[in-house]
C-alpha positions as CSV (number, residue, x, y, z in Angstrom):
1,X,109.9,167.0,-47.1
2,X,109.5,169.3,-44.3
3,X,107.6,172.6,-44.9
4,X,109.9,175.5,-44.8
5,X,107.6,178.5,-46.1
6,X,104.4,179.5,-44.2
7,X,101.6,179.2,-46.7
8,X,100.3,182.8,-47.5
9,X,97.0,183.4,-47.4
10,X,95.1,186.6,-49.1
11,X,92.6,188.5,-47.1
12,X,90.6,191.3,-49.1
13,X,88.8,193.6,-46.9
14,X,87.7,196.9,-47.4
15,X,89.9,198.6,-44.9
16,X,92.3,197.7,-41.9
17,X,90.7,200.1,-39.5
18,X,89.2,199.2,-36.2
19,X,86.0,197.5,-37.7
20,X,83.9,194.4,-37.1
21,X,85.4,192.4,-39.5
22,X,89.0,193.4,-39.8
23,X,88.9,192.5,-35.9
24,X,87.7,189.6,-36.2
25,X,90.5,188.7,-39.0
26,X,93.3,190.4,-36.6
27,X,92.2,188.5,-33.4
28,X,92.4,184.8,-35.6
29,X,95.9,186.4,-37.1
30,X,97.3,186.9,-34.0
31,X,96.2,183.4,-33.0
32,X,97.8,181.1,-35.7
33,X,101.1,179.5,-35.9
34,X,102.7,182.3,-38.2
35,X,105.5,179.3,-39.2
36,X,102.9,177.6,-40.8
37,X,100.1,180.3,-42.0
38,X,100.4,183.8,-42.7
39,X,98.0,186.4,-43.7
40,X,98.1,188.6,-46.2
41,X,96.2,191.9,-46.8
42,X,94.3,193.4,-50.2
43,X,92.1,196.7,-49.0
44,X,90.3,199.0,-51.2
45,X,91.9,202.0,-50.2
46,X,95.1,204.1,-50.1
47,X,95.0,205.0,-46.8
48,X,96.7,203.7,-44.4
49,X,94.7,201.5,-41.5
50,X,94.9,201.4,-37.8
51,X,96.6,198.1,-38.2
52,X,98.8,198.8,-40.7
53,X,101.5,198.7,-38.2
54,X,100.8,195.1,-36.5
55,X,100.1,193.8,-39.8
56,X,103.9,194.3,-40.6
57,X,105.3,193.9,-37.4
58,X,103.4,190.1,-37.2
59,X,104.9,189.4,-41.1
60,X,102.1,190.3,-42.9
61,X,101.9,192.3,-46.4
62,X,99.2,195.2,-47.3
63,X,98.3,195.8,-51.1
64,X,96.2,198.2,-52.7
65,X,93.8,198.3,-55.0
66,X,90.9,201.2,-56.1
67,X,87.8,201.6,-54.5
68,X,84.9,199.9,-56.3
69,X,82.1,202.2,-57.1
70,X,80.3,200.6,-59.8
71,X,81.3,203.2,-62.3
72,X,84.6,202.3,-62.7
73,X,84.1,198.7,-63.2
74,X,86.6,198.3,-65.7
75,X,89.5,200.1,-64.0
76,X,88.4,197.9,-61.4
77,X,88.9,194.9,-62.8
78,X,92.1,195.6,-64.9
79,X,94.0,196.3,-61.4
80,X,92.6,193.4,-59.8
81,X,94.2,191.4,-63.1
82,X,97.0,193.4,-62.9
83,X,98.0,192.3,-59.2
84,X,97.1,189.2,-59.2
85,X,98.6,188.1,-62.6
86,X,101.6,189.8,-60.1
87,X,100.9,187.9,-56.9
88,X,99.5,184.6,-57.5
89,X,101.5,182.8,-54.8
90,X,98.7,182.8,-52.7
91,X,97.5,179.4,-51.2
92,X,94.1,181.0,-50.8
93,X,92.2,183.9,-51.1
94,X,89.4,184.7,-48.8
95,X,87.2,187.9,-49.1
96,X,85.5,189.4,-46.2
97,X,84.4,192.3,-48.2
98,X,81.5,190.1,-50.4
99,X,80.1,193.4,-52.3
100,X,82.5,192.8,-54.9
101,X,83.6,189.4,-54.2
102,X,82.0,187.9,-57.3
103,X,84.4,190.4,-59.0
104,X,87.5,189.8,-57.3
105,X,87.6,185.4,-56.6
106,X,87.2,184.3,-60.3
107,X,89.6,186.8,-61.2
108,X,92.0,185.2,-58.2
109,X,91.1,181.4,-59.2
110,X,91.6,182.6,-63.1
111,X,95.1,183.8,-62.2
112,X,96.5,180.3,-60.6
113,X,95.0,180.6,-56.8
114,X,94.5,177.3,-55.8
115,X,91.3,178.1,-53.0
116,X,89.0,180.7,-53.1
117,X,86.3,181.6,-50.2
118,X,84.1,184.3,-49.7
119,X,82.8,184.9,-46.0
120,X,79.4,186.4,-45.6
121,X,80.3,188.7,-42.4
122,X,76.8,191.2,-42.6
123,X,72.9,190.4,-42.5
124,X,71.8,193.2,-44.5
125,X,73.4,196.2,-47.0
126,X,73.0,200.2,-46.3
127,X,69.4,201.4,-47.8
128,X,69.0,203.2,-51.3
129,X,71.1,202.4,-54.3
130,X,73.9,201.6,-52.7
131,X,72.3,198.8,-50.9
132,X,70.7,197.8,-54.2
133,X,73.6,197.7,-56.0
134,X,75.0,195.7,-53.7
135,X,72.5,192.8,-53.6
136,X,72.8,193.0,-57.4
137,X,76.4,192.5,-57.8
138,X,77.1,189.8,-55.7
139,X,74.1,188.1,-56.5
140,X,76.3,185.5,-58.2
141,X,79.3,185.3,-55.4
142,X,78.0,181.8,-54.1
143,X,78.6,180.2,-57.7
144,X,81.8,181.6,-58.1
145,X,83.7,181.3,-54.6
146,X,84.9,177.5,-53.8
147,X,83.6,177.6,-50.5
148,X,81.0,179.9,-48.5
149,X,82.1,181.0,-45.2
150,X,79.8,182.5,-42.9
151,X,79.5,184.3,-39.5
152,X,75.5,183.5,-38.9
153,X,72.3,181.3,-40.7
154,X,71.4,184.9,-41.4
155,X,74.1,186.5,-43.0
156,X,74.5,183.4,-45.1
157,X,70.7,183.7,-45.7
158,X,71.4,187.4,-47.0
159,X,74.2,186.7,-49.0
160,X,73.7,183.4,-50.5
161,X,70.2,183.0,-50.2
162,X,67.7,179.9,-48.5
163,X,68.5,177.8,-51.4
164,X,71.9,177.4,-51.0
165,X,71.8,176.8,-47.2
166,X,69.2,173.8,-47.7
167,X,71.7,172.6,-50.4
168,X,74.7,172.2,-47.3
169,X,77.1,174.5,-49.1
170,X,77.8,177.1,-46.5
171,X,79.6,176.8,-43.2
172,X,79.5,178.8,-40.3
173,X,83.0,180.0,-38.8
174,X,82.6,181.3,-35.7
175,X,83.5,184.8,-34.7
176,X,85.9,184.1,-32.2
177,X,87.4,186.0,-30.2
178,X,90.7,185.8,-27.5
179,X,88.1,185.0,-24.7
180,X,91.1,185.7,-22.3
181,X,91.8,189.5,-23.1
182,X,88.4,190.5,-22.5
183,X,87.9,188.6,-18.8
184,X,87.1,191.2,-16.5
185,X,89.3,192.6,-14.3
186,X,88.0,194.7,-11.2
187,X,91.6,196.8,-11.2
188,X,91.3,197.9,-14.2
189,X,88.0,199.0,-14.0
190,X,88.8,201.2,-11.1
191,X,91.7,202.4,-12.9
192,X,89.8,203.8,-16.1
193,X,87.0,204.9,-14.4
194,X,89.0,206.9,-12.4
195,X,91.0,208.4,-15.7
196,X,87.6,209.0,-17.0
197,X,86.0,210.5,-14.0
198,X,83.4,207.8,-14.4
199,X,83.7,206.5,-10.3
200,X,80.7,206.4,-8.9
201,X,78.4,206.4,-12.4
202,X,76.2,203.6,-13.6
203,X,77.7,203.4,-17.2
204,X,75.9,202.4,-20.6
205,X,78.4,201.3,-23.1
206,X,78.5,200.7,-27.0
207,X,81.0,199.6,-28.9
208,X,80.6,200.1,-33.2
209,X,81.2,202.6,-35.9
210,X,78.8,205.5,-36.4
211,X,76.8,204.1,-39.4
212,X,73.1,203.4,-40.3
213,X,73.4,199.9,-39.5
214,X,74.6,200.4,-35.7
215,X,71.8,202.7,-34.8
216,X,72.8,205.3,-32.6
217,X,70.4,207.4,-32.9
218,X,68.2,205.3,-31.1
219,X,70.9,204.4,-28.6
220,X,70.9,208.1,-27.1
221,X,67.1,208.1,-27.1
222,X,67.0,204.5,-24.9
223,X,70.1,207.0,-22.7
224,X,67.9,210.1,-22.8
225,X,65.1,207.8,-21.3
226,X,66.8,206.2,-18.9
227,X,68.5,209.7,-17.6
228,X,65.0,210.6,-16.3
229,X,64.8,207.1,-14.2
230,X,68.4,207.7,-12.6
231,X,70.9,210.5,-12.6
232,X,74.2,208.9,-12.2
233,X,73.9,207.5,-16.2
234,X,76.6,207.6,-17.9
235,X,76.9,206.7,-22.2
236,X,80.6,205.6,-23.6
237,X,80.8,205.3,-27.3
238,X,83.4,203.5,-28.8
239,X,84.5,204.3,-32.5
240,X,84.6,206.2,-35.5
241,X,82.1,206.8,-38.6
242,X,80.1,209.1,-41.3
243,X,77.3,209.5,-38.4
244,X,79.9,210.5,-36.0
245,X,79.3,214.3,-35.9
246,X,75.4,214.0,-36.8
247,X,75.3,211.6,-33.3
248,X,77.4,214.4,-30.9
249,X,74.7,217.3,-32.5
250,X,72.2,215.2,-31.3
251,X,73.5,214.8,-27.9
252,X,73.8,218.5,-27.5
253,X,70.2,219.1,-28.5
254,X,68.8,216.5,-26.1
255,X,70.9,218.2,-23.2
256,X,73.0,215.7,-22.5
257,X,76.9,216.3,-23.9
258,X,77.7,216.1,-19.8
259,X,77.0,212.7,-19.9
260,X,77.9,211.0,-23.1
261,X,81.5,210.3,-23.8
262,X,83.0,209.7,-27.5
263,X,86.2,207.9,-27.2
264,X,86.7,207.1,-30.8
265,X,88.7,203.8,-31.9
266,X,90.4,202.3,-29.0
267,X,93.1,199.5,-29.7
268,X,92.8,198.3,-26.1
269,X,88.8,198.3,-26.3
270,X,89.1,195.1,-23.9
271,X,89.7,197.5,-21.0
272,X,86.4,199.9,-21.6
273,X,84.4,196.8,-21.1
274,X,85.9,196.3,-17.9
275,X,84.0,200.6,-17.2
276,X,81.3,199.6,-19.1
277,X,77.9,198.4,-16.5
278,X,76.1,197.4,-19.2
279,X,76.2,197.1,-23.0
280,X,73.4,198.2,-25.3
281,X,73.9,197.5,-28.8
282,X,70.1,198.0,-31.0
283,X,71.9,197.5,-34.3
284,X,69.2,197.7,-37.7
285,X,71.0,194.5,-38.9
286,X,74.1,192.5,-38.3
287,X,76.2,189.4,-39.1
288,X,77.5,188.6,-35.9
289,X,78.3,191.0,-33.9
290,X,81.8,190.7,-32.2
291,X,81.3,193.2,-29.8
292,X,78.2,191.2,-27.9
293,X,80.8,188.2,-27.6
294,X,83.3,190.5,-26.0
295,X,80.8,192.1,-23.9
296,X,79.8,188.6,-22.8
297,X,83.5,187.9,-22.3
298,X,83.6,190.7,-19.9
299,X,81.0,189.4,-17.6
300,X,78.3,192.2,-19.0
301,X,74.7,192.5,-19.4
302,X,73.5,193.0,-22.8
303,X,70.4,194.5,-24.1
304,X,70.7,193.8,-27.7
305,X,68.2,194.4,-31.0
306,X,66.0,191.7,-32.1
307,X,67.7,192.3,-35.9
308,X,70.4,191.1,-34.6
309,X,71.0,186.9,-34.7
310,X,70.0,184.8,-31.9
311,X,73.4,183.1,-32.3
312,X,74.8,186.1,-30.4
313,X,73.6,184.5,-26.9
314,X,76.6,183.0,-26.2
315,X,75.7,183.4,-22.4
316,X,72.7,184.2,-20.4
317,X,73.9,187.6,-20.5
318,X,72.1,188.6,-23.4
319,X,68.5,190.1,-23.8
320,X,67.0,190.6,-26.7
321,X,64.3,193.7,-27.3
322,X,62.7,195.2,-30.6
323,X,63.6,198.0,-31.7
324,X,60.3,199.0,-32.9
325,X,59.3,199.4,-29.3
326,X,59.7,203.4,-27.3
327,X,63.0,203.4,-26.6
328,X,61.7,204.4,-22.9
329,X,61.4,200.4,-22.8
330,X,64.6,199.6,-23.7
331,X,65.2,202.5,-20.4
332,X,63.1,200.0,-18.5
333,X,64.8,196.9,-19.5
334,X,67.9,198.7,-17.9
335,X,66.6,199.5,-15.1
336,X,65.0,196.2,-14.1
337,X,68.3,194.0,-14.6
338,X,70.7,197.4,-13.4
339,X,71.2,196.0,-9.8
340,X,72.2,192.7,-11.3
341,X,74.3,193.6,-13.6
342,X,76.6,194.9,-11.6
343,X,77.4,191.1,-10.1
344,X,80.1,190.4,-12.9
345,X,80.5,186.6,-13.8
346,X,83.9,184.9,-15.2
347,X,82.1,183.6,-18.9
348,X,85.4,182.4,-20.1
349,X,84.6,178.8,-19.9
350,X,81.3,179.1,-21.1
351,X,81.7,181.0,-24.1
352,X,84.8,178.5,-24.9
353,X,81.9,176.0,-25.0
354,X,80.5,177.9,-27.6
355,X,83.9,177.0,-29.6
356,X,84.2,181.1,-29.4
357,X,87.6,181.0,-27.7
358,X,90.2,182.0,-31.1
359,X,92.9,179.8,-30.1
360,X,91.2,176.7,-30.7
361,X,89.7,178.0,-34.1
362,X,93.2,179.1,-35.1
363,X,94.5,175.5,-35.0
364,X,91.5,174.2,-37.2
365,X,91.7,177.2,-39.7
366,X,95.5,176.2,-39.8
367,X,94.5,172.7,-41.0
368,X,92.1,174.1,-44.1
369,X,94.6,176.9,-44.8
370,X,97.8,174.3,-45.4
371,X,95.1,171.6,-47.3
372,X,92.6,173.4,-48.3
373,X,90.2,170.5,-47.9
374,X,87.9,170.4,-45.0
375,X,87.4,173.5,-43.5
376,X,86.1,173.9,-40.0
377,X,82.7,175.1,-38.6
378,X,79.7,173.4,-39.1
379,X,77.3,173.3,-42.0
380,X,74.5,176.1,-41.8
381,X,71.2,174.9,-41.2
């Protein structure tokens, strides 16, 4: 019998703003054949996200439920019952959001869901008791999810622990992206930097929310360096975040509010890349970054921490420094490659290579979603 339905597939984030994670979801949605597999949305929040919109418009459905915040671990669980005792028509549930993870899967599995998978998207958890907590709760996630996704060995490393990876149980999906939006394009580039009043400006771009792990503190000290080697430097920040405001006050005091942009969230981030001369990113910790891939996509030079995985490196693009080190060396590092960097290279083929390019991981994750046997990616070593 021929399949009439799309299979449904649950995806519980925290949010469906314009973060790591929820992009990299949103790029795969977009990517699948929506006849056969459709996704699904559970966020902790009330709010309405930034993709609220193109989550409906592609078919999808958004539920709520409460913010975990330890505390209310009972009124946490009795709505997590509640819906999915409601909506068990799920063919699988997959949770991105693995701080509470071991909460939610058994609760899906105990309520009829066929497939459960947790996917281990982060390297590290905020410092303090937050962090600990965290570590704490989802100590026992990798027991209690049918299969362990992951973005990198280390995130899987930080989420289900050495053990588990020597046992075979974890797979790495890769965090593809649509390797053809993010080509560079010359026109464009004119075009923006024009709107910007960027022409004629060697430009330093970022692209990540304003939070502890993402570092931007140190960012504008590597800028504030390198604006004593060359005047014409220019820093564009891309998106939003609790350090937001903290970041701009620090711009002001070092002088420098002239020549740092904050853009916010930008749907159609592919065309800043395409302004961008190079891309710094000296995150504290990280799954897989996203934005590196895209800022290989575009053809950029990338100066990236040495917390961050070496599985970034897609291309021969990417650098990697310590953060640990003045930030005037990071300046340095700039200002050796600068001249280079501004020969852009097509790395569309290349990073397809890398099985990065989402169209072909959209036809595999098709294939695990409608079976839920097999799934994709290879086993994390």
């Amino acid at each position: 019998m021929m399949q009439t339905n799309p299979v449904r597939v649950l995806n519980v984030l925290g949010t469906i703003d314009l973060g790591g994670a929820e992009s990299r979801v949103m790029e795969l949605y977009r990517a699948l054949d929506r006849d056969k597999v459709q996704f699904d949305f559970l966020v902790h929040t009330e709010k309405e996200g930034q993709y609220g919109e193109e989550i409906r418009r592609l078919g999808g459905r958004i539920y709520n439920v409460p913010r975990f915040r330890v505390y209310n671990i009972l009124p946490y669980q009795k709505a997590l019952r509640r819906f999915f005792c409601e909506h068990n028509e799920f063919a699988a549930v997959q949770g991105h959001m693995t701080s509470t993870a071991s909460i939610y899967l058994p609760i899906a599995k105990k309520a009829g869901i066929p497939v459960t998978i947790a996917h281990a998207r982060s390297a590290g958890v905020d410092p303090g008791i937050k962090g600990f907590a965290t570590k704490v709760i989802r100590y026992p996630l990798k027991y209690r999810a049918d299969y362990c996704f992951t973005c990198s060995a280390e995130a899987a490393e930080a989420v289900y622990g050495r053990k588990w990876i020597d046992m075979g149980k974890v797979r790495t999906i890769p965090n593809a992206i649509d390797v053809q939006r993010f080509a560079y394009n010359p026109t464009v580039r004119e075009q923006i930097r024009a709107e910007l009043g960027l022409t004629g400006k060697f430009v330093i771009g970022h692209v990540g929310r304003f939070s502890f792990m993402k570092n931007h503190g140190y960012l504008i000290d590597v800028f504030a360096e390198l604006c004593r080697m060359r005047d014409d430097a220019v820093l564009v920040l891309i998106g939003k975040g609790e350090l937001e405001e903290e970041m701009k006050k620090k711009v002001k005091t070092l002088n420098l509010t002239d020549k740092v942009l904050f853009l916010g969230n930008r749907f159609d981030v592919e065309r800043y890349y395409q302004v961008f001369d190079y891309f710094v990113f000296p995150s504290t910790f990280e799954g897989l970054p996203g934005s590196v891939a895209e800022a290989q996509a575009s053809g950029l030079y990338c100066l990236v921490s040495d917390k961050v995985t070496r599985e970034a490196a897609l291309t021969e693009l990417v650098t990697y420094k310590s953060i640990e080190e003045p930030a005037a060396n990071w300046a340095g590092e700039i200002m050796r490659n600068a001249k280079a960097a501004l020969e852009r290279k097509d790395m569309r083929a290349a990073i397809a290579d890398r099985d990065f390019d989402v169209r072909a991981l959209a036809v595999k994750m098709e294939a695990f979603y409608m079976s839920g046997k097999n799934p994709p990616g290879v086993v994390t070593q």
